[in-house]
mmCIF file of the C-alpha atoms, coordinates in Angstrom:
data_MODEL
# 
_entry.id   MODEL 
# 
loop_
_atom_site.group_PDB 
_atom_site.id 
_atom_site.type_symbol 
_atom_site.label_atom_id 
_atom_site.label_alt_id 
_atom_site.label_comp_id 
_atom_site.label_asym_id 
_atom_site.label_entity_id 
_atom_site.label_seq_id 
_atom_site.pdbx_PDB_ins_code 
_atom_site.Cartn_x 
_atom_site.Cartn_y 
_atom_site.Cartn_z 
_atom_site.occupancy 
_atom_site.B_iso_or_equiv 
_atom_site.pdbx_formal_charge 
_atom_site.auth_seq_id 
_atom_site.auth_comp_id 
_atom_site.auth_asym_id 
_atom_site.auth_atom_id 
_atom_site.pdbx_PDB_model_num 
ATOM 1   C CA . UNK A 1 1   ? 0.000   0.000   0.000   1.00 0.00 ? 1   UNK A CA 1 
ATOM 2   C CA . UNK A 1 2   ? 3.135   2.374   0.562   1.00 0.00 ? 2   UNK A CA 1 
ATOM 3   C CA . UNK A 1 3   ? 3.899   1.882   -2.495  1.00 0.00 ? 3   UNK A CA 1 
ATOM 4   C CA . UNK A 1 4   ? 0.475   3.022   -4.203  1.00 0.00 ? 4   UNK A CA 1 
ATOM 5   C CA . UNK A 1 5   ? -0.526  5.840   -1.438  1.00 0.00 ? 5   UNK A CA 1 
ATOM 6   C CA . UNK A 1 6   ? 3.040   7.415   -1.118  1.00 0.00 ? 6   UNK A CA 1 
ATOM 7   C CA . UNK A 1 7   ? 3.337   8.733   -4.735  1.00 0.00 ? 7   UNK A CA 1 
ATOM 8   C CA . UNK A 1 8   ? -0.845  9.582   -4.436  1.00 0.00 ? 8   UNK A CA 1 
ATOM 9   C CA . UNK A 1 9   ? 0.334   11.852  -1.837  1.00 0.00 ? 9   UNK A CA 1 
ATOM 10  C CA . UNK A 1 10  ? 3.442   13.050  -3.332  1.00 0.00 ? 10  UNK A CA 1 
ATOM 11  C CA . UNK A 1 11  ? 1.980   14.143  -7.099  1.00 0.00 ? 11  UNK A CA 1 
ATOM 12  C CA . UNK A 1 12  ? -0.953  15.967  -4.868  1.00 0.00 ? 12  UNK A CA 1 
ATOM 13  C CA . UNK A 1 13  ? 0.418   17.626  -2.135  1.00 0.00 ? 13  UNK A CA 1 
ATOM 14  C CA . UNK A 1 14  ? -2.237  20.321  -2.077  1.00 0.00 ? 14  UNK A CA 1 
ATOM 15  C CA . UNK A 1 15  ? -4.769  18.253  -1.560  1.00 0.00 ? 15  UNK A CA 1 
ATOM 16  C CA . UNK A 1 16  ? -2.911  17.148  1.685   1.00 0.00 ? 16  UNK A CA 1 
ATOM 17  C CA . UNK A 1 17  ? -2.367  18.355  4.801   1.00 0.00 ? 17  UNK A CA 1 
ATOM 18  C CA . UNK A 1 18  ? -1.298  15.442  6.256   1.00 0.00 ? 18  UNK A CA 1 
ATOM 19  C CA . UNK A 1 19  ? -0.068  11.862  5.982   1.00 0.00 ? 19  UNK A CA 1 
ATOM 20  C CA . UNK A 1 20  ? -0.678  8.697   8.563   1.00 0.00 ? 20  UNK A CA 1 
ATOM 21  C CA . UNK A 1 21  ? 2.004   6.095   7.175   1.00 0.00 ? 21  UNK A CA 1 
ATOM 22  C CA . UNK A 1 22  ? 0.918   2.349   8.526   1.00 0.00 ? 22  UNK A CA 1 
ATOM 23  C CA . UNK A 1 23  ? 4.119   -0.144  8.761   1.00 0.00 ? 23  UNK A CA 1 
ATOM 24  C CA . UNK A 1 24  ? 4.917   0.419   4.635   1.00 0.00 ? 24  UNK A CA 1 
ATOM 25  C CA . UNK A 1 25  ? 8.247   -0.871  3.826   1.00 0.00 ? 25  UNK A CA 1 
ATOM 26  C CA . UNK A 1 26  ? 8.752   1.338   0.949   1.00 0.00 ? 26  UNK A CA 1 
ATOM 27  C CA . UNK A 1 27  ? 8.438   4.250   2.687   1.00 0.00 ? 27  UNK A CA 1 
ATOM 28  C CA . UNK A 1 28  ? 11.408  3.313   5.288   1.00 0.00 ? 28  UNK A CA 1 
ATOM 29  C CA . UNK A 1 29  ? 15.224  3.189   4.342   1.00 0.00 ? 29  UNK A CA 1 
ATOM 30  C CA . UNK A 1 30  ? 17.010  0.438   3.096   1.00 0.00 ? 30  UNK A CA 1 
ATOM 31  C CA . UNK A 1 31  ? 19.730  -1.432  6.006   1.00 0.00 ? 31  UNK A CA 1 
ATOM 32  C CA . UNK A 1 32  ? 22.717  -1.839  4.457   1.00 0.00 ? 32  UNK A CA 1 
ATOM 33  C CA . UNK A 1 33  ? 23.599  -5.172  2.881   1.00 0.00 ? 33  UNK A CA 1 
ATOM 34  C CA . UNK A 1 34  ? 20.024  -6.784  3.846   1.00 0.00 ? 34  UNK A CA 1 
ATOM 35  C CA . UNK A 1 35  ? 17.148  -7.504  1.795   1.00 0.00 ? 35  UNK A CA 1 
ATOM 36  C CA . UNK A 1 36  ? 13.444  -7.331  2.030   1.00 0.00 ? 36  UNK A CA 1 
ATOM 37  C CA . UNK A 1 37  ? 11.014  -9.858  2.322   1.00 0.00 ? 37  UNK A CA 1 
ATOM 38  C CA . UNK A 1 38  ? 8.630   -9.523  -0.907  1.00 0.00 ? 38  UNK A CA 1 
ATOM 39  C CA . UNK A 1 39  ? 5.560   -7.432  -0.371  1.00 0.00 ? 39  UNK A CA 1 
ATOM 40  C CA . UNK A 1 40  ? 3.825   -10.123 -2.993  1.00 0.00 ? 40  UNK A CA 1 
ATOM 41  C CA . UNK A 1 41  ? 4.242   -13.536 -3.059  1.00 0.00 ? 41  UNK A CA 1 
ATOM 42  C CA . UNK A 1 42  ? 5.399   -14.975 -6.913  1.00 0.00 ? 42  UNK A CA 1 
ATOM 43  C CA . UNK A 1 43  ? 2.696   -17.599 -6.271  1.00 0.00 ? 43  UNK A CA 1 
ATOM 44  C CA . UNK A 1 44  ? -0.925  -17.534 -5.490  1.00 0.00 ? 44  UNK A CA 1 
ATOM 45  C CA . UNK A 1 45  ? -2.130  -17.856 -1.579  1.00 0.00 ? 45  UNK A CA 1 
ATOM 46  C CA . UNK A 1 46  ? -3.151  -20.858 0.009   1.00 0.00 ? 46  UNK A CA 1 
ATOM 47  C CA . UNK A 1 47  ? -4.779  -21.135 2.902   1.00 0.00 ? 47  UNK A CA 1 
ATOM 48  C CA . UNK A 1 48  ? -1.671  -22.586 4.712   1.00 0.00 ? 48  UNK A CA 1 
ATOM 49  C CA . UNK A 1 49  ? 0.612   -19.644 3.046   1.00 0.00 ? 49  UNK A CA 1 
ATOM 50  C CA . UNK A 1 50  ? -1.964  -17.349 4.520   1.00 0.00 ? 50  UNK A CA 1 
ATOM 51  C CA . UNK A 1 51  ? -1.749  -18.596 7.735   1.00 0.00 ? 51  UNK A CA 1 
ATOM 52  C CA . UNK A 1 52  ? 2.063   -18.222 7.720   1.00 0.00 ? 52  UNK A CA 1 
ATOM 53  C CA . UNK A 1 53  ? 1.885   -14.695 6.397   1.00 0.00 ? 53  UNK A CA 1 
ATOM 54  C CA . UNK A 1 54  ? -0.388  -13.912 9.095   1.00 0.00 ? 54  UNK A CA 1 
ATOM 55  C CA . UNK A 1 55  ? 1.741   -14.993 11.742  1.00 0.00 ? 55  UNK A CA 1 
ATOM 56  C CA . UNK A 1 56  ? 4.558   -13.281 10.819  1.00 0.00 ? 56  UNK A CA 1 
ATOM 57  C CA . UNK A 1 57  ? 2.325   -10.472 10.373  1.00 0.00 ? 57  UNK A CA 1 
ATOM 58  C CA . UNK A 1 58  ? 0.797   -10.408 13.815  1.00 0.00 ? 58  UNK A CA 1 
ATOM 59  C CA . UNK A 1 59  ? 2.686   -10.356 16.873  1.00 0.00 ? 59  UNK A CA 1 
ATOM 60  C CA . UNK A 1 60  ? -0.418  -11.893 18.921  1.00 0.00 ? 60  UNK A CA 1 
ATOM 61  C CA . UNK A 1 61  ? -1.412  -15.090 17.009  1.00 0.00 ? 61  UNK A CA 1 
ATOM 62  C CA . UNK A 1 62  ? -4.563  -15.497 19.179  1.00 0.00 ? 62  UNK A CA 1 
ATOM 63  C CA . UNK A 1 63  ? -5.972  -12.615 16.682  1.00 0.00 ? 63  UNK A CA 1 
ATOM 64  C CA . UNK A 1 64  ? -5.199  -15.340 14.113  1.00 0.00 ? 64  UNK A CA 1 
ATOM 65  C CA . UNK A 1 65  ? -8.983  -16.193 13.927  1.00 0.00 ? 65  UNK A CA 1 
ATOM 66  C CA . UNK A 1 66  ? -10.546 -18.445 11.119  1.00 0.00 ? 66  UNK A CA 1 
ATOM 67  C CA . UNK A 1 67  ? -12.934 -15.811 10.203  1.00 0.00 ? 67  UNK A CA 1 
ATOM 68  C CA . UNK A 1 68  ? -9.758  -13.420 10.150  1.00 0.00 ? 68  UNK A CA 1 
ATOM 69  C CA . UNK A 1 69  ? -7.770  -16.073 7.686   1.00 0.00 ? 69  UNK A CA 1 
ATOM 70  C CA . UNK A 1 70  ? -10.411 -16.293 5.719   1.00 0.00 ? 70  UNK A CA 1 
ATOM 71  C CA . UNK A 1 71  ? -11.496 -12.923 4.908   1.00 0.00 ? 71  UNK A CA 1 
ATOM 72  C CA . UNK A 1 72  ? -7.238  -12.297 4.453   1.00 0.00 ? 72  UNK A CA 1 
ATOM 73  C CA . UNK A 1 73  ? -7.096  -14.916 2.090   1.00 0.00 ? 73  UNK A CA 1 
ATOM 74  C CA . UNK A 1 74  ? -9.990  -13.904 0.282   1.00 0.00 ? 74  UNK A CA 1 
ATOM 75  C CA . UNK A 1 75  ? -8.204  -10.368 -0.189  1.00 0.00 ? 75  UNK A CA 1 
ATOM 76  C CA . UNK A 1 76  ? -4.831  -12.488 -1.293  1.00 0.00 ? 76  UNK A CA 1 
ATOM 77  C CA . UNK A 1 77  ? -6.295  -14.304 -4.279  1.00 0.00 ? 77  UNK A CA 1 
ATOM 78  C CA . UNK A 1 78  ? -7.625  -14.161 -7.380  1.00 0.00 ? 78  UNK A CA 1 
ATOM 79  C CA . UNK A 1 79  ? -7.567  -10.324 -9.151  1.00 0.00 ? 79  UNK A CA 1 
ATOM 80  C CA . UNK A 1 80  ? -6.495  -9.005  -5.707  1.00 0.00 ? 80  UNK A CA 1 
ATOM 81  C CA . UNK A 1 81  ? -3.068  -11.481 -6.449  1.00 0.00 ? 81  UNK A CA 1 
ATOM 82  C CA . UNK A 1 82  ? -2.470  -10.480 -9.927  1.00 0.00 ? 82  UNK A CA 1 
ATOM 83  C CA . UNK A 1 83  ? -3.081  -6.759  -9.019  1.00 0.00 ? 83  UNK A CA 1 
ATOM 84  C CA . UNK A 1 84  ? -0.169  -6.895  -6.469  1.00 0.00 ? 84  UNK A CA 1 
ATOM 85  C CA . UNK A 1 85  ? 2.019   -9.090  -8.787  1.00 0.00 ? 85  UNK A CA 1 
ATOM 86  C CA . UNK A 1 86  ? 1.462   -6.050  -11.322 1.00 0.00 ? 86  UNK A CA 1 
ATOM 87  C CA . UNK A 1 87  ? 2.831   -3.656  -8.663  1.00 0.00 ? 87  UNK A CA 1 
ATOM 88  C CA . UNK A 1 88  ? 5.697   -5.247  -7.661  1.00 0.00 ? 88  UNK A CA 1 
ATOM 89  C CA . UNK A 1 89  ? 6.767   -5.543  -11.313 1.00 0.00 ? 89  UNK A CA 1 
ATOM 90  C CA . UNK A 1 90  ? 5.610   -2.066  -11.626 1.00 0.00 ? 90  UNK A CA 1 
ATOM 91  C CA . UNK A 1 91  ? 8.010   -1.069  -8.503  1.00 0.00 ? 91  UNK A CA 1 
ATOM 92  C CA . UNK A 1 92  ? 10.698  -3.225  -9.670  1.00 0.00 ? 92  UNK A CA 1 
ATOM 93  C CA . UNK A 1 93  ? 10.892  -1.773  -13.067 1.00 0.00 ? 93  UNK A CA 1 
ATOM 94  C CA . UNK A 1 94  ? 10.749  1.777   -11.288 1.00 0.00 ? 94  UNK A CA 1 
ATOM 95  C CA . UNK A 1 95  ? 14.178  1.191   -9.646  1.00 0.00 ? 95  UNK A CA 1 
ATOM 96  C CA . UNK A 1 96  ? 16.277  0.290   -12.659 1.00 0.00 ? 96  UNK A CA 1 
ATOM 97  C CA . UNK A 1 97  ? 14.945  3.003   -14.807 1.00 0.00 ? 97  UNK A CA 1 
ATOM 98  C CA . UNK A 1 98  ? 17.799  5.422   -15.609 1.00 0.00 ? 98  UNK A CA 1 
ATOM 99  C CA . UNK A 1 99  ? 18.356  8.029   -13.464 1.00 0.00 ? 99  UNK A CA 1 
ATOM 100 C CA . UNK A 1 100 ? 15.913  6.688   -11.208 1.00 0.00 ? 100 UNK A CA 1 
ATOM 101 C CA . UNK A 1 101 ? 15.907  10.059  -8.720  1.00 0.00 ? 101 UNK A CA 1 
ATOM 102 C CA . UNK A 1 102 ? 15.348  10.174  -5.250  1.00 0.00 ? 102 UNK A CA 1 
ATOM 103 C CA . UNK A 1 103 ? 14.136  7.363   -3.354  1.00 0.00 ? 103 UNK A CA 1 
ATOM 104 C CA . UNK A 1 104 ? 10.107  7.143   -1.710  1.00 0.00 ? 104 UNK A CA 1 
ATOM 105 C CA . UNK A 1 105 ? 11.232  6.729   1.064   1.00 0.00 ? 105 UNK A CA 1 
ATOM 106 C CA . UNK A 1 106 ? 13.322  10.024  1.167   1.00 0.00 ? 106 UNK A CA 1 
ATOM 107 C CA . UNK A 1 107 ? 10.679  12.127  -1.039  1.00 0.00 ? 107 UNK A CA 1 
ATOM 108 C CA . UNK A 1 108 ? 7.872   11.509  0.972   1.00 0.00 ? 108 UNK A CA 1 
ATOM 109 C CA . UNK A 1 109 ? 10.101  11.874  4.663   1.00 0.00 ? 109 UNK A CA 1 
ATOM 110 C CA . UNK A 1 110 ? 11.090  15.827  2.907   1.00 0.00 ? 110 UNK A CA 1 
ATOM 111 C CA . UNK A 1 111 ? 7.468   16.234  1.741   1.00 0.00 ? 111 UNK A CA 1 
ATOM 112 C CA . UNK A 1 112 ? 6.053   19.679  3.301   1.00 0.00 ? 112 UNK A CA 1 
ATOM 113 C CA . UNK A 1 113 ? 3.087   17.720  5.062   1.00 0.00 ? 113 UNK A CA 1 
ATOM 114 C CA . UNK A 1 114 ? 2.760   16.551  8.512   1.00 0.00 ? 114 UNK A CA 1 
ATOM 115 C CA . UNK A 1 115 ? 3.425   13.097  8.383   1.00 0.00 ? 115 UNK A CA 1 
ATOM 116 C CA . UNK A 1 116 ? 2.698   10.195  10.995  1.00 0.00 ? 116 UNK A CA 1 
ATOM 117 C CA . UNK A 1 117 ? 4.213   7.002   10.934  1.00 0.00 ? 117 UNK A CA 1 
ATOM 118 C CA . UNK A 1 118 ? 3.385   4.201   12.987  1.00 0.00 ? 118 UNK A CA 1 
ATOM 119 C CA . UNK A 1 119 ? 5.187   0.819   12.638  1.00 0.00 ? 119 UNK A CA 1 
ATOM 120 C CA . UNK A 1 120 ? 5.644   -2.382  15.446  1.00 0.00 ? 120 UNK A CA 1 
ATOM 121 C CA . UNK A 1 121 ? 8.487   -2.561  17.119  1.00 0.00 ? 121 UNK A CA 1 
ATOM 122 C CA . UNK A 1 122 ? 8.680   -6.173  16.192  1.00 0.00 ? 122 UNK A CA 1 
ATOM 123 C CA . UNK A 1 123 ? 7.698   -6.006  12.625  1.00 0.00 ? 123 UNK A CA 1 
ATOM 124 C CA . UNK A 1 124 ? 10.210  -7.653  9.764   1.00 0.00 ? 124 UNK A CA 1 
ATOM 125 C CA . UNK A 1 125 ? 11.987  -9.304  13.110  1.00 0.00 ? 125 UNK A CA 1 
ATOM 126 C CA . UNK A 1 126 ? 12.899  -5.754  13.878  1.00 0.00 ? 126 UNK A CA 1 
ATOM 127 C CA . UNK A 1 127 ? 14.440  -4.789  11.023  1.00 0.00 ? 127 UNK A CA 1 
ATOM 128 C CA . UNK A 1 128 ? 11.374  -2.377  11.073  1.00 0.00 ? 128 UNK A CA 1 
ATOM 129 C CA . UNK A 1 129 ? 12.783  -0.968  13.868  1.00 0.00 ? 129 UNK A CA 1 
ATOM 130 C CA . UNK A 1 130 ? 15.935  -0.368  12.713  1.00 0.00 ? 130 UNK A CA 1 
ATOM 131 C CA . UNK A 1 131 ? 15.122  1.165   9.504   1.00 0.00 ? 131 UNK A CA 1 
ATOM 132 C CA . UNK A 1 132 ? 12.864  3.782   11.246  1.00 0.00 ? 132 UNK A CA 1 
ATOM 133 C CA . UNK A 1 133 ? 15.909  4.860   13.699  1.00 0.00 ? 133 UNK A CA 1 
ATOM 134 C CA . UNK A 1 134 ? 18.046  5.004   10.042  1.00 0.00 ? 134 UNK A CA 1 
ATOM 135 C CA . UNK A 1 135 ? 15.028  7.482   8.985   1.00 0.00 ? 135 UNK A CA 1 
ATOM 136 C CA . UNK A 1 136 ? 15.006  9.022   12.644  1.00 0.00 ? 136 UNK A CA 1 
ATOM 137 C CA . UNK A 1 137 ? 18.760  10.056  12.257  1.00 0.00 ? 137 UNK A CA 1 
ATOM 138 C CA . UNK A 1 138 ? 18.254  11.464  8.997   1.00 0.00 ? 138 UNK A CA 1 
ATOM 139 C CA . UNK A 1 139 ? 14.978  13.043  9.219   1.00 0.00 ? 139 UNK A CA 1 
ATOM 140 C CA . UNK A 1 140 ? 14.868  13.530  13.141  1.00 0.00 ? 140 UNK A CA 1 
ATOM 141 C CA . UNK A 1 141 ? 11.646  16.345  12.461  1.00 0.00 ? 141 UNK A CA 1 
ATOM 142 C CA . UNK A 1 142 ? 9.376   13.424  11.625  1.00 0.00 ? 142 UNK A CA 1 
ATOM 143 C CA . UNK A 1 143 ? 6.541   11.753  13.824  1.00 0.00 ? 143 UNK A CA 1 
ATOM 144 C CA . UNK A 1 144 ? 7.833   8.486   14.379  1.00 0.00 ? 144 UNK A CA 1 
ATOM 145 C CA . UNK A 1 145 ? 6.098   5.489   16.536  1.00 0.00 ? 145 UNK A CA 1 
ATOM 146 C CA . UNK A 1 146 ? 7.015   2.127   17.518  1.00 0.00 ? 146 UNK A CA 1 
ATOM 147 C CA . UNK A 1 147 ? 4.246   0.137   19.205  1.00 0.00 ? 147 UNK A CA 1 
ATOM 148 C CA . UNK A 1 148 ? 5.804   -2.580  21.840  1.00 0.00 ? 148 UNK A CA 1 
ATOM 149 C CA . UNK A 1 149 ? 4.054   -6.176  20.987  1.00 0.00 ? 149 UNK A CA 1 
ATOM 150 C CA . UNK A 1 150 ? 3.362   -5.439  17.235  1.00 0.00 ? 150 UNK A CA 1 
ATOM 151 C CA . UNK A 1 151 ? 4.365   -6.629  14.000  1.00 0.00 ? 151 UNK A CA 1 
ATOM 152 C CA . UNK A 1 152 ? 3.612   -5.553  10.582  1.00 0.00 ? 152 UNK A CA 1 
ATOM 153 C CA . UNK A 1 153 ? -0.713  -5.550  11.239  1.00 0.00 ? 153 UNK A CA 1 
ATOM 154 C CA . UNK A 1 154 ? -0.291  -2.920  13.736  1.00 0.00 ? 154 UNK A CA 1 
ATOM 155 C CA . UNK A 1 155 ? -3.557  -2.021  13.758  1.00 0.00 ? 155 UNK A CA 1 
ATOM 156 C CA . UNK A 1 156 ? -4.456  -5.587  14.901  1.00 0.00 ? 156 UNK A CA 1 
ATOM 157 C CA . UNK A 1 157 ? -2.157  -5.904  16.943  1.00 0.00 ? 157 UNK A CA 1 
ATOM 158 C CA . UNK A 1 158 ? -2.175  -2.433  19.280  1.00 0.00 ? 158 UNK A CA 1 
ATOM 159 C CA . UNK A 1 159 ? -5.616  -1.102  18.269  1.00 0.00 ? 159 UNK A CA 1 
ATOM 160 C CA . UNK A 1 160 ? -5.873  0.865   20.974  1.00 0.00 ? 160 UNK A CA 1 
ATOM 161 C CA . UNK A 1 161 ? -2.602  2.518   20.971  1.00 0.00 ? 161 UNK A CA 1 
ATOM 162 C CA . UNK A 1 162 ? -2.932  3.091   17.202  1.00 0.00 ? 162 UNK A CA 1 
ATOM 163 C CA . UNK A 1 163 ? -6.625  4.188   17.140  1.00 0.00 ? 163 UNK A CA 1 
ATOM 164 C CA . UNK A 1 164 ? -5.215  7.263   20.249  1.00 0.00 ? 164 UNK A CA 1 
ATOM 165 C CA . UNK A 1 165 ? -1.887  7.926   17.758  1.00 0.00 ? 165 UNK A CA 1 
ATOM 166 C CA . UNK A 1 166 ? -3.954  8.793   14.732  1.00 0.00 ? 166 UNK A CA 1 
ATOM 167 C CA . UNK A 1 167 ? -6.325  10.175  16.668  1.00 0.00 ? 167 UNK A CA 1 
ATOM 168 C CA . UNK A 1 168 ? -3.738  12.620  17.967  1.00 0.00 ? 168 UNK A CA 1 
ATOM 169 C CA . UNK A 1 169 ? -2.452  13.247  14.986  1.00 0.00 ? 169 UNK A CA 1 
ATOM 170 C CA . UNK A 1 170 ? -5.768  14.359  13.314  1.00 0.00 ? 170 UNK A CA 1 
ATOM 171 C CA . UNK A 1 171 ? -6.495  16.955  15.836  1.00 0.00 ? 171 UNK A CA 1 
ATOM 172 C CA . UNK A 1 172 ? -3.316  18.435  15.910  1.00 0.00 ? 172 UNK A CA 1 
# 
């Protein structure tokens, strides 16, 4: 999503005043010498490859309900697949092109809107973390949160704490 509702933002920046950023990779810098996992699988879900997703997704597996797996893998398949195979082709073509310019990550951190991201502490086995002190450092004006006991599904995970973050955010 990062990917798609970063550059939305960035080509309209009049029509924004502000920016809540949820746990998207793209939007975070790169750690030296590691790679990311891929935001789209090259084959279609399964229910089992779902499952797995979702755990690594969600710091709290008990949230992990069939009704929850379901409805995710019903999102995963099918057009909704395809669509996000298109992106990541889309985003991987994007990075070669010559002269590629300045990264999303960077573009969006110097946009001139308020920006608020949230991310889990243990999301990407905290490489999450890291990446957002890496943006810290170099952007130390930004709105930054780690939520203890939360992975990549934030919102899942700390609801609470997330709902009162944007929530703050909005009225400010």
């Amino acid at each position: 999503i990062g990917r798609v509702a970063a550059p939305a933002v960035l080509d309209n920046l009049s029509r924004f005043e502000g920016f809540v950023a949820l746990a998207p990779s793209p939007i975070l810098p790169p750690l030296p010498g590691a790679g990311e996992r891929p935001e789209v699988e090259n084959t279609p879900p399964t229910l089992e490859s779902t499952r797995k997703r979702l755990e690594a997704d969600l710091y709290n597996h008990a949230l992990i309900t069939s009704e929850r797996l379901q409805r995710r893998y019903s999102l995963s398949a099918g057009k909704n697949f395809e669509a996000g195979l298109e992106r990541a082709r889309a985003a991987e073509a994007q990075k070669g092109a010559p002269g590629g310019g300045v990264p999303l990550w960077k573009r969006l951190a110097e946009a001139p809107i308020a920006k608020l991201y949230l991310f889990g502490k243990e999301d990407r086995g905290g490489s999450s973390a890291k990446r957002c002190a890496l943006l810290a450092e170099s952007h130390p004006h930004l709105k930054i949160h780690l939520i203890d006991h939360s992975c990549h599904l934030v919102m899942i995970d700390a609801e609470e704490e997330f709902n009162k973050r944007v929530i703050e955010f909005v009225k400010a």
